[in-house]
C-alpha beads as a LAMMPS data file, in Angstrom:
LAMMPS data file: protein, C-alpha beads

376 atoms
375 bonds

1 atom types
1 bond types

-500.0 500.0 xlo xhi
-500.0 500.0 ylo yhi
-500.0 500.0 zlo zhi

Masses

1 110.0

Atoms # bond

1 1 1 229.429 -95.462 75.564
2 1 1 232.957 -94.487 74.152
3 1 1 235.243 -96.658 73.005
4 1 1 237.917 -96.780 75.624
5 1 1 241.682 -97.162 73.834
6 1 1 245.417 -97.573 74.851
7 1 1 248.009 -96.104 72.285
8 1 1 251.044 -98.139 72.594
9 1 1 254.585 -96.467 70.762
10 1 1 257.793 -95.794 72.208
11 1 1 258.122 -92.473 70.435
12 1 1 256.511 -89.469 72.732
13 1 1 255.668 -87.442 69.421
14 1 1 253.610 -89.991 68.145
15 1 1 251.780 -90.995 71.648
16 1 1 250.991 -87.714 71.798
17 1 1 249.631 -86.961 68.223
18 1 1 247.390 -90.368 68.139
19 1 1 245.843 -89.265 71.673
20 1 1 245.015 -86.408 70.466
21 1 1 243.342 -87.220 66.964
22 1 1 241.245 -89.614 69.034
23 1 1 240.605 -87.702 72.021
24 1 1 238.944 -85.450 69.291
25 1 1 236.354 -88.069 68.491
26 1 1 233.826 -87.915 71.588
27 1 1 232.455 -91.570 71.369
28 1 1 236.588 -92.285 71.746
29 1 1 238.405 -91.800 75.205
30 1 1 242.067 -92.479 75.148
31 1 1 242.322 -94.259 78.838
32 1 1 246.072 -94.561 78.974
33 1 1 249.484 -94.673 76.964
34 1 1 252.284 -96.961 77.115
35 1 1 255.676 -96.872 76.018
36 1 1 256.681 -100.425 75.050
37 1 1 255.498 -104.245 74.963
38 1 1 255.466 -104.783 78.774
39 1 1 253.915 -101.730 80.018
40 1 1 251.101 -102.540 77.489
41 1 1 250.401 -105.487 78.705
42 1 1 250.427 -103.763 82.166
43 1 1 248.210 -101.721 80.721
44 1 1 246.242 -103.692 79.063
45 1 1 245.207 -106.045 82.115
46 1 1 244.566 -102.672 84.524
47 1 1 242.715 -100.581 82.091
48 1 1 241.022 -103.419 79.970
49 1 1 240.310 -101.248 77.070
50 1 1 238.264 -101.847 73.797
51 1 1 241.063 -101.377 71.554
52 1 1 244.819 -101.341 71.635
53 1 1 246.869 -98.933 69.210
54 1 1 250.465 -100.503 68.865
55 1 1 253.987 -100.021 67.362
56 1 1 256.032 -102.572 66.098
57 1 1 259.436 -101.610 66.921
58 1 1 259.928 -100.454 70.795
59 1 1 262.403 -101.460 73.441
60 1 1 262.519 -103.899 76.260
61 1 1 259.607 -105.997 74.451
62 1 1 258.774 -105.615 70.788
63 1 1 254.893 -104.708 69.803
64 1 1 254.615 -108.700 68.330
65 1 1 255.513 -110.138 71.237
66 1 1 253.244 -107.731 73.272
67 1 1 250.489 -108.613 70.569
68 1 1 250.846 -112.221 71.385
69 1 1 250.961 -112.074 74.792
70 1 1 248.173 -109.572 75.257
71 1 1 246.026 -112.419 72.994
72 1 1 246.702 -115.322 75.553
73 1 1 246.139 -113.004 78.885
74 1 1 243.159 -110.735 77.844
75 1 1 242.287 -110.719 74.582
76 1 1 241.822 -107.415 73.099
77 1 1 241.557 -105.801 69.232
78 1 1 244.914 -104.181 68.213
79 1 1 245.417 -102.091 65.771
80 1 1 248.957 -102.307 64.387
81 1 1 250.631 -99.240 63.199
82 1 1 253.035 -99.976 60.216
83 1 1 256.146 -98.748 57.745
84 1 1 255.170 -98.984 54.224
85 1 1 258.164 -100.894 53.324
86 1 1 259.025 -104.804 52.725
87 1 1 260.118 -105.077 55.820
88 1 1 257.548 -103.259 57.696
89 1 1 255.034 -105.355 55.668
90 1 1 256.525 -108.763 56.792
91 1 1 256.385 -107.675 60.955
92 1 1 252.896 -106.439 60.022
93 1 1 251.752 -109.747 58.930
94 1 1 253.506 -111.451 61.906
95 1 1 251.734 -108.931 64.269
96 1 1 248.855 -109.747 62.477
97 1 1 248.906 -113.737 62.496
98 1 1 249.782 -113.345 66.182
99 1 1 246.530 -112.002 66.593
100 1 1 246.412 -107.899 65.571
101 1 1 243.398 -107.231 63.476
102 1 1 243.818 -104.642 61.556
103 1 1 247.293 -101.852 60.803
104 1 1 247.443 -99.175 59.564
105 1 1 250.594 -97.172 57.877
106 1 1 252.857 -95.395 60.065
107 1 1 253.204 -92.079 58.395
108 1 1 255.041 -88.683 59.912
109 1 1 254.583 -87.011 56.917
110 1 1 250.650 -87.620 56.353
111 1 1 249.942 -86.234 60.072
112 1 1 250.793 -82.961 59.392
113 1 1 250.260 -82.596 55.705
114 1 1 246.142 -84.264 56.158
115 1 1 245.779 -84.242 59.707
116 1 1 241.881 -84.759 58.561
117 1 1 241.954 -87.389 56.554
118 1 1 244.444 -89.077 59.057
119 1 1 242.006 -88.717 61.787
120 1 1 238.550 -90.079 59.918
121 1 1 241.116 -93.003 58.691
122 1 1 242.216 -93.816 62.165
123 1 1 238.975 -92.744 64.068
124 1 1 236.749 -95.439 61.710
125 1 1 239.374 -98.409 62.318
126 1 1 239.493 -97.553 66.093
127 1 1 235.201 -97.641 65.626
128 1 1 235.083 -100.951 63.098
129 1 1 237.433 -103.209 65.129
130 1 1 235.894 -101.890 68.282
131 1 1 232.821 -103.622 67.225
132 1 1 234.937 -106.733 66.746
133 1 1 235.354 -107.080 70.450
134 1 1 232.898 -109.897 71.349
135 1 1 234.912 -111.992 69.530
136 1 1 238.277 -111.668 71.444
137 1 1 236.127 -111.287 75.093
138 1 1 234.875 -114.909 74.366
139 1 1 238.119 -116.742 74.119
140 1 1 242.066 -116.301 74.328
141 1 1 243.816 -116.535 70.874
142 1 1 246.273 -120.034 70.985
143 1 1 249.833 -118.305 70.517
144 1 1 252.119 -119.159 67.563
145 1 1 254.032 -121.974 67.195
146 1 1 256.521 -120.514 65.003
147 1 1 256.632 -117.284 62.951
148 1 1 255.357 -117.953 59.222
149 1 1 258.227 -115.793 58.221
150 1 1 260.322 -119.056 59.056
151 1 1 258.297 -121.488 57.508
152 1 1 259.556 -124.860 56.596
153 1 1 259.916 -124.409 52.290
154 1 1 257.675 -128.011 52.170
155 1 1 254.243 -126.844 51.614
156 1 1 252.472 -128.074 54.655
157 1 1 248.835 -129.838 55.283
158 1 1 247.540 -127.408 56.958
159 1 1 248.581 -123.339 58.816
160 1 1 249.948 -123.819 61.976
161 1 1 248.240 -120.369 63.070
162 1 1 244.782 -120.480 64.815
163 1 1 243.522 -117.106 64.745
164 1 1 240.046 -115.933 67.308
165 1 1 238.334 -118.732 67.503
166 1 1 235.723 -119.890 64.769
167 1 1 232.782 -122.348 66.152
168 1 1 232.762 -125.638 64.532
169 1 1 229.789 -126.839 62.402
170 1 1 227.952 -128.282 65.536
171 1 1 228.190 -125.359 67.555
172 1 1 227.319 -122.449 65.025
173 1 1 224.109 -121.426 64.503
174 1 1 221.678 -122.659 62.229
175 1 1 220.845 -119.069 61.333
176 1 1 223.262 -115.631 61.485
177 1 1 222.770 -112.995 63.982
178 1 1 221.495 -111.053 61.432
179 1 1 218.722 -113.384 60.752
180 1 1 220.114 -113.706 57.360
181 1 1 221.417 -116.992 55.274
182 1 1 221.225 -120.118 56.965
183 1 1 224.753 -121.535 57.203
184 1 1 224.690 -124.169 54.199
185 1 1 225.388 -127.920 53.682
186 1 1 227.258 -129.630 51.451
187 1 1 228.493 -127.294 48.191
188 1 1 227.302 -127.860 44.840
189 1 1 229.926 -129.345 42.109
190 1 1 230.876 -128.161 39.409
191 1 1 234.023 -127.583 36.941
192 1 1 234.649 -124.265 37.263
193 1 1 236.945 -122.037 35.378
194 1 1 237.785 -119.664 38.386
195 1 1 237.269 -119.098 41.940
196 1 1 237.848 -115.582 43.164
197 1 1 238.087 -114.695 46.719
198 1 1 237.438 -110.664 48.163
199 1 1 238.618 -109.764 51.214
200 1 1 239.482 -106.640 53.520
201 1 1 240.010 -106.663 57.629
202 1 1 240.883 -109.790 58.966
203 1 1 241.357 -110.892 55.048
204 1 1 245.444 -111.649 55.708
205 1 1 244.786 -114.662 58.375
206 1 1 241.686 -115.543 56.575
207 1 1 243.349 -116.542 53.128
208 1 1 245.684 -117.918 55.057
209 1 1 243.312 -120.148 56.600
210 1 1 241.338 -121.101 53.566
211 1 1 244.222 -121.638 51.367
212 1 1 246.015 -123.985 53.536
213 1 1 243.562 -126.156 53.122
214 1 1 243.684 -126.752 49.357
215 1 1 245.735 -129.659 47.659
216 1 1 248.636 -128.676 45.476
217 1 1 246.779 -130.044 42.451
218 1 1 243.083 -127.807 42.937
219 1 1 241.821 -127.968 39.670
220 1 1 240.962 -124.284 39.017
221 1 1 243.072 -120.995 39.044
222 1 1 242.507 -119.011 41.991
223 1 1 242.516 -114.762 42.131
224 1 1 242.681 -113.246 45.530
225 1 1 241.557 -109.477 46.256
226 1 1 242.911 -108.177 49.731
227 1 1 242.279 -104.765 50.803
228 1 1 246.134 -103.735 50.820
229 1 1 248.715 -101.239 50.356
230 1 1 251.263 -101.447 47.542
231 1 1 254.285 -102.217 49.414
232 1 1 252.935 -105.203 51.392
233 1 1 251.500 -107.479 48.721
234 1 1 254.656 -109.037 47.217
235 1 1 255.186 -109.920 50.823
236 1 1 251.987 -111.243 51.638
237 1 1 252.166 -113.552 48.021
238 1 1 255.523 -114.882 49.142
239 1 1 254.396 -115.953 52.514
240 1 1 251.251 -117.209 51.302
241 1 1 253.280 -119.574 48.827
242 1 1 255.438 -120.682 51.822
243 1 1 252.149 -121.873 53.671
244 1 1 250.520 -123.169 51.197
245 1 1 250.272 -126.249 48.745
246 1 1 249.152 -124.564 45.480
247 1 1 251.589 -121.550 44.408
248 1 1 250.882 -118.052 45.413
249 1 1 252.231 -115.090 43.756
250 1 1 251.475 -111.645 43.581
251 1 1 249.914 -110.812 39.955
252 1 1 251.487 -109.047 36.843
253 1 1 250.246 -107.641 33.917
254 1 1 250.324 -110.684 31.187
255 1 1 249.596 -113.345 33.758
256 1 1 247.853 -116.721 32.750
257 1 1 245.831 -118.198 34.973
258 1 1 245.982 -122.219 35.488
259 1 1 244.874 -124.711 38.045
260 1 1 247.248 -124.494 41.276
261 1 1 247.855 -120.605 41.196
262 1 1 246.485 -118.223 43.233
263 1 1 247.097 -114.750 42.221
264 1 1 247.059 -111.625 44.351
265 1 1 245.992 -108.514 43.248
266 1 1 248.904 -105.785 43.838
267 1 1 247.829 -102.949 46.277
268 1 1 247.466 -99.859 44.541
269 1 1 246.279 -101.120 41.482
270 1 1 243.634 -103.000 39.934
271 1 1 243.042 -106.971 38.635
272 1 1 240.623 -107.886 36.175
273 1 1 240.570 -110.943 33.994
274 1 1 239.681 -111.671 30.295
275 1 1 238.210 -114.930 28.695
276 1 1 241.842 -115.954 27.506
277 1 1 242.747 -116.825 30.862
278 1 1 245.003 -113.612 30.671
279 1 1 245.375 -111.217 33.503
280 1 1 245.223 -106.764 32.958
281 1 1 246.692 -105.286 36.060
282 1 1 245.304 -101.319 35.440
283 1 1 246.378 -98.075 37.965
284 1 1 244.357 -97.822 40.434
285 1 1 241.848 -95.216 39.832
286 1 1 241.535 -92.782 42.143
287 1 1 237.720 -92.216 41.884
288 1 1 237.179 -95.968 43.896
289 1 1 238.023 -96.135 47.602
290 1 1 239.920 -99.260 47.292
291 1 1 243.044 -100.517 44.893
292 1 1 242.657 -103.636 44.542
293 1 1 238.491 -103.220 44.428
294 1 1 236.878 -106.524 44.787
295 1 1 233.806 -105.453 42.684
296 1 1 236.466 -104.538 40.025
297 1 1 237.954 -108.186 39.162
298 1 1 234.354 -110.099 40.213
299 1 1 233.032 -107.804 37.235
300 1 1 235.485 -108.889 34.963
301 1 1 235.244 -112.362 36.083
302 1 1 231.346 -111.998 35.642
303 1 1 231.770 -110.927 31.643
304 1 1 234.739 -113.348 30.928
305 1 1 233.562 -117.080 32.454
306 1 1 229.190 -116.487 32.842
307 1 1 228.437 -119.391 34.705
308 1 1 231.609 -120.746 35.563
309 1 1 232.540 -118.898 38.410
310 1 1 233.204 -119.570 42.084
311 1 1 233.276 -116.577 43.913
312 1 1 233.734 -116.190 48.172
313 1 1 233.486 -112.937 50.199
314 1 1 235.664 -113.262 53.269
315 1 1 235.613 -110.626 56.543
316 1 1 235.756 -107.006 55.938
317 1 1 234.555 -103.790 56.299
318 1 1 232.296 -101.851 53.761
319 1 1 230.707 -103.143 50.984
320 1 1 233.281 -104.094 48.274
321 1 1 232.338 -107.177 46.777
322 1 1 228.228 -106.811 46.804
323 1 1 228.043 -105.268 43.272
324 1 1 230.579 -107.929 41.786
325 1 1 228.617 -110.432 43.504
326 1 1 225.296 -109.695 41.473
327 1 1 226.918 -109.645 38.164
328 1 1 228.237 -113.055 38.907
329 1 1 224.935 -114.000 40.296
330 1 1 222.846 -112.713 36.735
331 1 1 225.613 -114.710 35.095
332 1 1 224.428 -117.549 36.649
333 1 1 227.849 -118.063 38.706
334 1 1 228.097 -119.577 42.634
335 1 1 228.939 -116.830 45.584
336 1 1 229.728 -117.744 49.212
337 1 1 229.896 -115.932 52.083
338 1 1 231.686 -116.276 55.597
339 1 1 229.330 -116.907 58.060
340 1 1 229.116 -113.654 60.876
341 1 1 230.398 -115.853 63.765
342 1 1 234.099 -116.652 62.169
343 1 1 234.334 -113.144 60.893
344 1 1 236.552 -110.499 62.473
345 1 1 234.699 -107.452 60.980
346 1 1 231.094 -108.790 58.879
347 1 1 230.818 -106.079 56.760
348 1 1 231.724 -107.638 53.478
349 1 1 230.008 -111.122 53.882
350 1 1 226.769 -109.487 55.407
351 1 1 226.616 -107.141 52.412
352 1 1 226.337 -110.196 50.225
353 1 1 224.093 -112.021 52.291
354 1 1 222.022 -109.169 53.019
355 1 1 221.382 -108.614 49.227
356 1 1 220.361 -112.129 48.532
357 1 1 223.238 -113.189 46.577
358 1 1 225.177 -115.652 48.753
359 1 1 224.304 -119.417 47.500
360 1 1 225.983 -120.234 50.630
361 1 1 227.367 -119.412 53.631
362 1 1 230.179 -120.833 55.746
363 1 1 232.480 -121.013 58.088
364 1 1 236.605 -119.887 57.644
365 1 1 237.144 -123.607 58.613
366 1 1 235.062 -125.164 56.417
367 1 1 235.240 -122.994 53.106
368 1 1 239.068 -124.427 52.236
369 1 1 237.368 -127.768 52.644
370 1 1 234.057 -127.076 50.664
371 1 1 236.221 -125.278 47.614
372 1 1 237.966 -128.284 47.272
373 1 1 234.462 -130.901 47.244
374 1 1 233.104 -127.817 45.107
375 1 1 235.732 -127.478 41.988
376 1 1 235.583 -131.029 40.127

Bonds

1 1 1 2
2 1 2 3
3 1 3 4
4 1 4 5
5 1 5 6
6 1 6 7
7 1 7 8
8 1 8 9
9 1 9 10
10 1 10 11
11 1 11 12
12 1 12 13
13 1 13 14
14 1 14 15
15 1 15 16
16 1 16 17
17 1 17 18
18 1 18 19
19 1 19 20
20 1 20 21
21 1 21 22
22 1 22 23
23 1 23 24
24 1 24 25
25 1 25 26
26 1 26 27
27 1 27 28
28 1 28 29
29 1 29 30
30 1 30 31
31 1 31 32
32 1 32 33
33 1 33 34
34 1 34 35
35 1 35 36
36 1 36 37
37 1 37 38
38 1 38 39
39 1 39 40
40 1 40 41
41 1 41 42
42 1 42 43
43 1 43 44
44 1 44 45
45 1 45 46
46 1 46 47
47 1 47 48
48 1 48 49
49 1 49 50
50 1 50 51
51 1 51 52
52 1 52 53
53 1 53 54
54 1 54 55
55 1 55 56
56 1 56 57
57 1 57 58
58 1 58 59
59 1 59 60
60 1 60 61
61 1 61 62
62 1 62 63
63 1 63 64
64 1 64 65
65 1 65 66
66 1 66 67
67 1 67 68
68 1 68 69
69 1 69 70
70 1 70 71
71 1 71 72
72 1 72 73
73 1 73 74
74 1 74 75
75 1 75 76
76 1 76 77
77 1 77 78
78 1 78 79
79 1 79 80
80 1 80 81
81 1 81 82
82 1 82 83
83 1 83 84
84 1 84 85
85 1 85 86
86 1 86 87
87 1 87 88
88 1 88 89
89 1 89 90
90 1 90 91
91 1 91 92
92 1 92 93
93 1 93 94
94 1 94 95
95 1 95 96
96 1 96 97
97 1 97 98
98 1 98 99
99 1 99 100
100 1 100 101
101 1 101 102
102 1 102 103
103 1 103 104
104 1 104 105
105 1 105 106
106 1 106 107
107 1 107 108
108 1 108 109
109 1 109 110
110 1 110 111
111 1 111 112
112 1 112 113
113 1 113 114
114 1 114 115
115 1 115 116
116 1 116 117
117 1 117 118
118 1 118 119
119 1 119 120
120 1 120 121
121 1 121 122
122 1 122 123
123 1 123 124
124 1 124 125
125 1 125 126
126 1 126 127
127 1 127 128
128 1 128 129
129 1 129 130
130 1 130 131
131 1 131 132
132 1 132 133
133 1 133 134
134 1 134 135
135 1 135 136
136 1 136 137
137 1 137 138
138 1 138 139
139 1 139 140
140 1 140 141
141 1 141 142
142 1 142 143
143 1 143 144
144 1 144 145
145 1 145 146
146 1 146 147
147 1 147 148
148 1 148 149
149 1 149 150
150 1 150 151
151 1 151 152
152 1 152 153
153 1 153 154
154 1 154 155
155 1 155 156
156 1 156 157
157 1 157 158
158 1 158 159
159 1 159 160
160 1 160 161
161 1 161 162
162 1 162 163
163 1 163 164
164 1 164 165
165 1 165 166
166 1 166 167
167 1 167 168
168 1 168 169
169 1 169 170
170 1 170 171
171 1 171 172
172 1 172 173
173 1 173 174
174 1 174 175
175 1 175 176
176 1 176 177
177 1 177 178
178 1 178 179
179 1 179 180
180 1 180 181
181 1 181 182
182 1 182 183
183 1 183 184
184 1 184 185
185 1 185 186
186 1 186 187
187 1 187 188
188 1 188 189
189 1 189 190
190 1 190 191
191 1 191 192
192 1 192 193
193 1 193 194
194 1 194 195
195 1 195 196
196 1 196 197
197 1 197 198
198 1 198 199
199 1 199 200
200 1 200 201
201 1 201 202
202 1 202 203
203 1 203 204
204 1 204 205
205 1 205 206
206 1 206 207
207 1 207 208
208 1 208 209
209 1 209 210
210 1 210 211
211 1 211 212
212 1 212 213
213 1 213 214
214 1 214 215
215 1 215 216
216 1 216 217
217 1 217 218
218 1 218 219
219 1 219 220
220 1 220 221
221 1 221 222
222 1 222 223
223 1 223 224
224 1 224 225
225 1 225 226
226 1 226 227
227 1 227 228
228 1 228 229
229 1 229 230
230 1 230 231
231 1 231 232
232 1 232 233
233 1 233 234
234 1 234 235
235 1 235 236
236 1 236 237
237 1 237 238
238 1 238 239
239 1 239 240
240 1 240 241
241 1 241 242
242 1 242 243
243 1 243 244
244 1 244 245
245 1 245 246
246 1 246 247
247 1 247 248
248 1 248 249
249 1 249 250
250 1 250 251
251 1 251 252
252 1 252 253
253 1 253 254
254 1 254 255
255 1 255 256
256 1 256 257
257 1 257 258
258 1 258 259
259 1 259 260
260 1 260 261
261 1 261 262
262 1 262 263
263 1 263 264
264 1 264 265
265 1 265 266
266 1 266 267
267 1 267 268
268 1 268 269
269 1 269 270
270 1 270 271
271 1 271 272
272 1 272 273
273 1 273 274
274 1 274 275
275 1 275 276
276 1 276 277
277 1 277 278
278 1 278 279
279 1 279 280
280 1 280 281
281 1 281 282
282 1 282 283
283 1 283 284
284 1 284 285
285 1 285 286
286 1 286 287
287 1 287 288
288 1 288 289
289 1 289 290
290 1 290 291
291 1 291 292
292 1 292 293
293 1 293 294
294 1 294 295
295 1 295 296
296 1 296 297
297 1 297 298
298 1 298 299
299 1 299 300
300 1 300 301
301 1 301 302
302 1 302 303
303 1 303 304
304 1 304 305
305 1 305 306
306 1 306 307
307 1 307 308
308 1 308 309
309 1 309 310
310 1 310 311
311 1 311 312
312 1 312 313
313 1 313 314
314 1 314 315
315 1 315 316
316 1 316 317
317 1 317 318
318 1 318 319
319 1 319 320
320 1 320 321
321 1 321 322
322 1 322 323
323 1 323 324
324 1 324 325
325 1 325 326
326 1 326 327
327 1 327 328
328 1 328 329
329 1 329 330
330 1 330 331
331 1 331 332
332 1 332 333
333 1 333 334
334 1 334 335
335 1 335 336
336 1 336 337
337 1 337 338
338 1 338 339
339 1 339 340
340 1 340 341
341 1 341 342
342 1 342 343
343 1 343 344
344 1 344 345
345 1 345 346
346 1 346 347
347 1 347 348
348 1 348 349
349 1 349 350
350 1 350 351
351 1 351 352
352 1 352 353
353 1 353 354
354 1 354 355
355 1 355 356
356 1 356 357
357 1 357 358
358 1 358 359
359 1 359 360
360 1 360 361
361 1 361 362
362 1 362 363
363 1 363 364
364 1 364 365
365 1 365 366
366 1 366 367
367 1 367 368
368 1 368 369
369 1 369 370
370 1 370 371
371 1 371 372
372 1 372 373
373 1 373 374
374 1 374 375
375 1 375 376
């Protein structure tokens, strides 16, 4: 059956041009177009579609507010569509903590210059997040209080952002879907000398979620790997740092790592980490499909600290992470995985668990908790 979307934008050029790179796909039919936040919610209700292509900036209501709404009425997979500047990367993480799952840039330019590569990009999000449907059709998304982008500057308990729904420890299942890892109890301690966390779709509300949870005085340094362009990871690291109790920053070339700081990879490029405590940012290379590469710093991580690694594989798509994950593992260091019901896209985590290499698995709301019992 194809994958019925609505392509929401307020400019006619780029309605246009999006229908037709996905009426191209046959397992994709394009069932209607709307101009700004309230006819796509129109829409949205009338047409119920599997997936929702949206702009950012339109009139009468802008594509955040349409997000959010669309989330409480009938929830539905968006796909946000995205500036690569500072700006466009803070709306992008507001449409995206008001429920959006994944964005993608918002390029003129690349349509007509790779009008090929632009359609297999957009074709396989419309595809992956497609498949992330159950989870919206189950339950509505709880709206936002307040826009992180305001946040208070006190570092506060916990994120005041649900995102879809995760099932508590009573009600998920003793076993994944996949008939994979059994969700796991209580985490083992240890005094570890890094945890490193890999993530890709659904990875932006996910840290968010687990980092919240962490006191301002977590004994171990923290790296973060997010599937993410260049211009939106300062952003991300700032409002990360807002939300949270330990101190987020995006990470340079020289860094030292130290208990309290989490440091995010910068898009584009690539993190790895030496036995110093000292942080290499390298170019990205343009032989790996993704900059930052989780399997990259969870290498470097395996050579530099053996055993004394905590490493957790958060929602995704691919595979990035898997290969890291076994070098850790002959090291003789700890990986996690998010369980399949509290992931938006469980590519990433199943990869892991699929190979034999998760030590545990849990859900988003629990791993903040169990990181913390975990790192003496």
């Amino acid at each position: 059956m194809a994958v019925k979307v609505l392509v929401v934008d307020d400019s006619g050029f780029f309605r246009r041009r999006v229908s037709e790179i996905l009426s191209a796909d046959p397992s994709i039919q394009v069932v209607g177009t709307a101009t700004n936040g309230r006819e796509a919610i129109d829409q949205a209700l009338a047409l119920k579609p599997d997936v929702i292509t949206m702009d950012y900036e339109m009139p009468m209501m802008d594509g955040i507010t349409a997000v959010r709404n669309i989330m409480q009425r009938c929830p539905t997979p968006v796909l946000m569509f995205s500036s690569l500047t500072h700006e466009g990367a803070r709306v992008t993480l507001d449409a995206l903590d008001a429920g959006a799952v994944d964005f993608l840039p918002k390029n003129f330019e690349d349509i007509s210059r790779n009008p090929e590569k632009v359609k297999q990009m957009l074709c396989e999000k419309v595809h992956s997040i497609a498949r992330s449907n159950r989870r919206f059709s189950s339950a509505a998304v709880a709206p936002t209080a307040a826009s992180p982008s305001a946040a208070p500057t006190s570092r506060p308990a916990v994120s005041t952002r649900p995102v879809a729904p995760a099932p508590t420890a009573a009600a998920r299942p003793a076993v994944s879907a996949g008939g994979a890892a059994p969700v796991s109890s209580a985490p083992k301690r240890k005094a570890y000398k890094l945890v490193a966390i890999g993530t890709s779709t659904g990875g932006p509300v996910a840290l968010q979620r687990v980092l919240t949870q962490l006191p301002g005085n977590f004994p171990a340094p923290l790296v973060l790997i997010q599937h993410m362009p260049a211009a939106f990871t300062k952003a991300f690291a700032e409002r990360l740092d807002k939300l949270c109790r330990i101190q987020v920053k995006e990470a340079e070339d020289g860094d030292v790592l130290r208990p309290g700081l989490a440091l995010l990879a910068p898009g584009g490029k690539q993190m790895m980490v030496d036995a110093r405590g000292v942080v290499k940012i390298l170019p990205g290379d343009e032989r790996l499909n993704y900059k930052p590469c989780v399997d990259i710093t969870f290498g470097s991580a395996a050579k530099s600290y053996g055993d004394k690694v905590l490493a957790v594989v958060l929602t995704g798509m691919g595979a990035d992470g898997r290969e890291g994950a076994r070098l850790l593992k002959q090291g003789g260091s700890q990986v996690w995985a998010q369980d399949e019901a509290s992931c938006v896209i469980y590519g990433m985590p199943m990869a892991v668990v699929k190979a034999n290499l998760a030590d545990a698995v849990y859900g988003l709301d629990d791993i903040g908790r169990h990181l913390t019992e975990a790192c003496q």
